[in-house]
N, C-alpha and C positions, 0 to 999 in steps of 0.2 A: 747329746740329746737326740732322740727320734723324731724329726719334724717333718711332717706333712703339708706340702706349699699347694694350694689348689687353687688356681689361675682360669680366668675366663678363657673360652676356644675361640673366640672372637679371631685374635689375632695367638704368633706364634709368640712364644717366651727364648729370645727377647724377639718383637716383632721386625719384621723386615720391612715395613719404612714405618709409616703413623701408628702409634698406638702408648701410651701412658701406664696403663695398668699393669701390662703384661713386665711392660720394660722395667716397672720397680720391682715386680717377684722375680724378674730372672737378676737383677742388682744384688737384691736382698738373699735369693736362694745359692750364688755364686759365693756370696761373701759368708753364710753359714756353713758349707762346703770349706770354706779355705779356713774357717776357724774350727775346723773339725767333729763338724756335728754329721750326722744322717740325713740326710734332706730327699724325701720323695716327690719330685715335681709330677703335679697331676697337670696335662697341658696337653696341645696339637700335638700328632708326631711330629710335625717340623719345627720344633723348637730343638734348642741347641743346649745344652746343659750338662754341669758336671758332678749334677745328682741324679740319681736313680730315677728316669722317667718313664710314667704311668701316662698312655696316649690315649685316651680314648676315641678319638678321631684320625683318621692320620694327617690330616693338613688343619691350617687355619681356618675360621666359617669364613672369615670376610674375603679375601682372595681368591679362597675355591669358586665364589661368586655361583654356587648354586645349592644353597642354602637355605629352606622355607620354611623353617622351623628351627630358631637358636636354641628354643627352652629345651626341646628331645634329646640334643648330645648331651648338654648340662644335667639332665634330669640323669643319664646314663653315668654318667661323670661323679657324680654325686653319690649314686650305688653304690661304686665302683670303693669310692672314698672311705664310707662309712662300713663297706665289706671287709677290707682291710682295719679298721679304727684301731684295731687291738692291738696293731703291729707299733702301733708311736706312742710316743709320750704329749705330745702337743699338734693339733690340725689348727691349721691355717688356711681360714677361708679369706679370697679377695675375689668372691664374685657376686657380692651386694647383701642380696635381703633373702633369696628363695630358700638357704640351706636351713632358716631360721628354725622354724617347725623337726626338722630332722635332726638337727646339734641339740636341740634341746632335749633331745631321749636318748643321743649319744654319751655314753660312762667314760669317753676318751674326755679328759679336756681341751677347750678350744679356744680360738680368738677370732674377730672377723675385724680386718681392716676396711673401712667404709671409702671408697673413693670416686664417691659421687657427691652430686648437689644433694642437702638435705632439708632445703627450704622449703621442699613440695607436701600439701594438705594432705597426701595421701600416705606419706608417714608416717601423721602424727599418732593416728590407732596402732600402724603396726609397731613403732618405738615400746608406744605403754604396754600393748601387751608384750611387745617381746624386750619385757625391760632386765631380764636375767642374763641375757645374749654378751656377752662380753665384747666388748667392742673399741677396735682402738680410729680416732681419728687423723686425717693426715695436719690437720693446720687446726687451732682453734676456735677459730670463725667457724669451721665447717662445723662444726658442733654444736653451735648455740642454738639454730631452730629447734634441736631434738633433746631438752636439758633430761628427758626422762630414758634416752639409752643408757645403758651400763657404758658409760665410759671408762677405759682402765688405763686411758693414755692418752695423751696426741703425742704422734715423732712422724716428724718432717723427712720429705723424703730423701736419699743420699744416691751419691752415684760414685763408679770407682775414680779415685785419684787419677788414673792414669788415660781413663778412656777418652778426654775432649785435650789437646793441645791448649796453652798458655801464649794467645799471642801480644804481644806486646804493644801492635797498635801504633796509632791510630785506624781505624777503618776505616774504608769510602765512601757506605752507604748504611743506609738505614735496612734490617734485618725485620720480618716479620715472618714466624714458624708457628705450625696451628694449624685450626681445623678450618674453612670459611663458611662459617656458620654466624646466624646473627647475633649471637653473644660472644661472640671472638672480633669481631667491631672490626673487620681487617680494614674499612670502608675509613674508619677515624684512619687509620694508618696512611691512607693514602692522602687524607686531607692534609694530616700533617706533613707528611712529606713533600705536600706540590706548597704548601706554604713556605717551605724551610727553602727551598729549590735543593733539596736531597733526590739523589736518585732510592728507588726503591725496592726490595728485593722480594718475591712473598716464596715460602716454600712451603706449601700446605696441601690438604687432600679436602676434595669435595663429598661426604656422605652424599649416599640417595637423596637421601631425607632431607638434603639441600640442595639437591641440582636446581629447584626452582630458584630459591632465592642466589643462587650464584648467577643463575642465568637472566633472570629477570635486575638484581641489582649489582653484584656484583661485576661482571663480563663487562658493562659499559663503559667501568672505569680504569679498565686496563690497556685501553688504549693510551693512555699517557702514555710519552716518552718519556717521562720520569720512571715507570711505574714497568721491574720485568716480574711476570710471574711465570715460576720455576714447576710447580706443582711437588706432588711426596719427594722427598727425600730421605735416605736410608744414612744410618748411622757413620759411614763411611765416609758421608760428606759433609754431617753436620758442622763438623768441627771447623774446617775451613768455612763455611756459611757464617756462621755464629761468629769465630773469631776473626773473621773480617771486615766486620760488620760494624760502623761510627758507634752505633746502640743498636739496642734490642726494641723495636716499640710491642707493647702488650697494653693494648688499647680497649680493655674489655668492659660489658657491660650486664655482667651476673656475678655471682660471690659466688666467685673461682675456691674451688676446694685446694687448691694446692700450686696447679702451673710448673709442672717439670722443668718446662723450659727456660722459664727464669733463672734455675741454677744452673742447665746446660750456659747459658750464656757467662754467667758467675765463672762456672769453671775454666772457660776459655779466657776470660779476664775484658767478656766486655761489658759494658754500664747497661741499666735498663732505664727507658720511661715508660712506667705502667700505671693505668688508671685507676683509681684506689675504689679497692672490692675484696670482699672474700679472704684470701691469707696475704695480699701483697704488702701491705704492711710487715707481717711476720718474717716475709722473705727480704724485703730491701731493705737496706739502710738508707732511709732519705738521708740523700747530700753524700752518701759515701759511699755506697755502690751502685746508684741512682738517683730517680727523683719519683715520686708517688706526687702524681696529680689528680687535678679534678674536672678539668677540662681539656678540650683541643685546643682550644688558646693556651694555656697551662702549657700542656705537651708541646705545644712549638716554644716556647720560652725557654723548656728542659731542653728541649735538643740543642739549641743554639749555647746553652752553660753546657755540654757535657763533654767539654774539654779540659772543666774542671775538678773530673772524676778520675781517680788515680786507678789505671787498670790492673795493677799489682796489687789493688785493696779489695777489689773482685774476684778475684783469685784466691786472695787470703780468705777473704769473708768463706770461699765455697769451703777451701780445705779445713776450716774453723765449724764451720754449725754443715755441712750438707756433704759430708760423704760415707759412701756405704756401709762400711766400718762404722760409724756412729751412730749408722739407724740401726743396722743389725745388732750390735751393742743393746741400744734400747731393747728392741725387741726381747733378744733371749732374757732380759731382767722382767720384762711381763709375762713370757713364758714360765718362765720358772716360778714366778709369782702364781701362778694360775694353774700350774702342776699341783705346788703345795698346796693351796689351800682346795682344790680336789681331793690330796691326799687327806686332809686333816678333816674333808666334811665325811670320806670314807668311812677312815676312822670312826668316826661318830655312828655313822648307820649299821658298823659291824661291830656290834658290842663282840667282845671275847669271853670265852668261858676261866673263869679265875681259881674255879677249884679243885685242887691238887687231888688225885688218887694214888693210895698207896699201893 
């Protein structure tokens, strides 16, 4: 199959330290690639990939760090996409809602993986009108505020088997990976760690658009000598991070579309305690690859049982429901689903001439 993968320029595909989205199309674009398909990655030129990539920028927006305008490369990106459309069989958008208007007068078929919050009012017009939009989501929950999208899915996202090490554990300390922004709650993290007398690990990036609130609330509480903060980290390091880690805390306080790093942790084989939102239910097994609580009192009770989470059952659980192979799997069965019945409404609008001349 001819597939078309078109990835935000935000960061690179996969990104070189913080970034979620990019990291499951270059997952997902790797793993269509290795089951033999065609795969056009549209993306920064400094992504790394071993399908055919389409750059329209040469580096990533967020790094270059002098960037005043994200929508003008995307807008170029998007020409770029639908200039080509005739060349595939299926375009694969993951850069939100703007190509909306555009795929809808494209004759190629398409799908757009949503992988953001969708609980926001200003949705809920663009949903009903753009309710033809084929749209797959990453977790269930993310889906419910918007019942009027064309949903044709949810598939959870996957990562390669082999990319995070399996450590066997126990860890030291308490892991926290993420953004420090005020709905990543890093702030609960550290409450529960100075209760537990855990030391505490953060390895996260500060957006602009959070320098205040890191500075104003966050920064004060990292003076604890419980409490080291590491800042971005890049995939090279995660895996020791994560798999040395007692637990994973994911202490949030929004309905979290998905949380990558909950299965990065799975994979390495260590337990989570995350506060219950968004997909976390879908992701953990309370009691057997974790614990989903509801409080910080909660969370400190989970840490101090979470030696009685077997970390070969975190492991299994990821190689069981969360790897790449399994999303891409999914995927090409919506694809091909959405090829066909393209074909078959063609069909329909090109009637055929049926009468024979001698």
């Amino acid at each position: 199959m001819r597939i078309a993968q078109v990835a935000p320029l935000i960061e690179s595909v996969p990104p070189k330290l913080y970034g979620g989205t990019e990291r499951v199309v270059s997952y997902l674009t790797e793993e269509l690639v290795r089951q033999g398909h065609a795969v056009t990655l549209f993306a920064s030129g400094d992504s790394v990939t071993s399908a055919r990539l389409v750059a329209p920028v040469p580096t990533a927006l967020r790094l270059r760090g002098n960037c005043q305008d994200y929508l003008a490369p995307h807008t170029l990106m998007l020409e770029q996409v639908l200039g080509r459309a005739e060349d595939f069989d299926i375009i694969h958008f993951h850069v939100g809602q703007m190509h909306f208007p555009l795929a809808r007068r494209c004759l190629t078929p398409h799908v757009t993986s949503l992988h953001g919050r969708l609980d926001l009012s200003e949705l809920d017009s663009l949903f009903e009108e753009f309710s033809d939009i084929p749209c797959v989501s990453i977790s269930d929950a993310q889906r419910r505020p918007q019942p009027d999208a064309n949903w044709v899915g949810t598939i959870h996202h996957g990562l390669p088997p082999d990319l995070l090490t399996f450590h066997r554990g126990p860890g030291s300390y308490l892991a926290f990976l993420g953004r420090l922004s005020p709905e990543k709650r890093v702030d609960r993290a550290i409450a529960i760690a100075r209760a537990c007398g855990q030391r505490l690990k953060i390895a996260a990036k500060v957006d602009p658009a959070d320098a205040d609130y890191f500075a104003r609330t966050i920064r004060p509480l990292l003076d604890d000598p419980l409490v080291d903060f590491i800042g971005e980290i890049n995939d090279a390091d995660k895996a020791a991070f994560l798999g040395n880690a007692l637990a994973l805390l994911f202490p949030i306080d929004w309905p979290e579309p998905f949380g990558l790093v909950m299965i990065e942790a799975l994979a390495c084989g260590t337990p989570i305690v995350a506060f219950r939102g968004g997909s976390v239910a879908e992701v953990l097994e309370h009691g057997r690859t974790g614990f989903v609580v509801n409080s910080v009192e909660e969370a400190i009770e989970a840490v101090g049982c979470i030696d009685t989470i077997d970390r070969r059952a975190c492991r299994a659980s990821f190689e069981r429901r969360f790897t790449a192979a399994r999303m891409a799997a999914q995927y090409v069965e919506i694809y091909s689903r959405i090829v066909a019945t393209g074909a078959a409404r063609r069909a329909v609008a090109e009637p055929t001439c049926s009468t024979s001349f001698a």
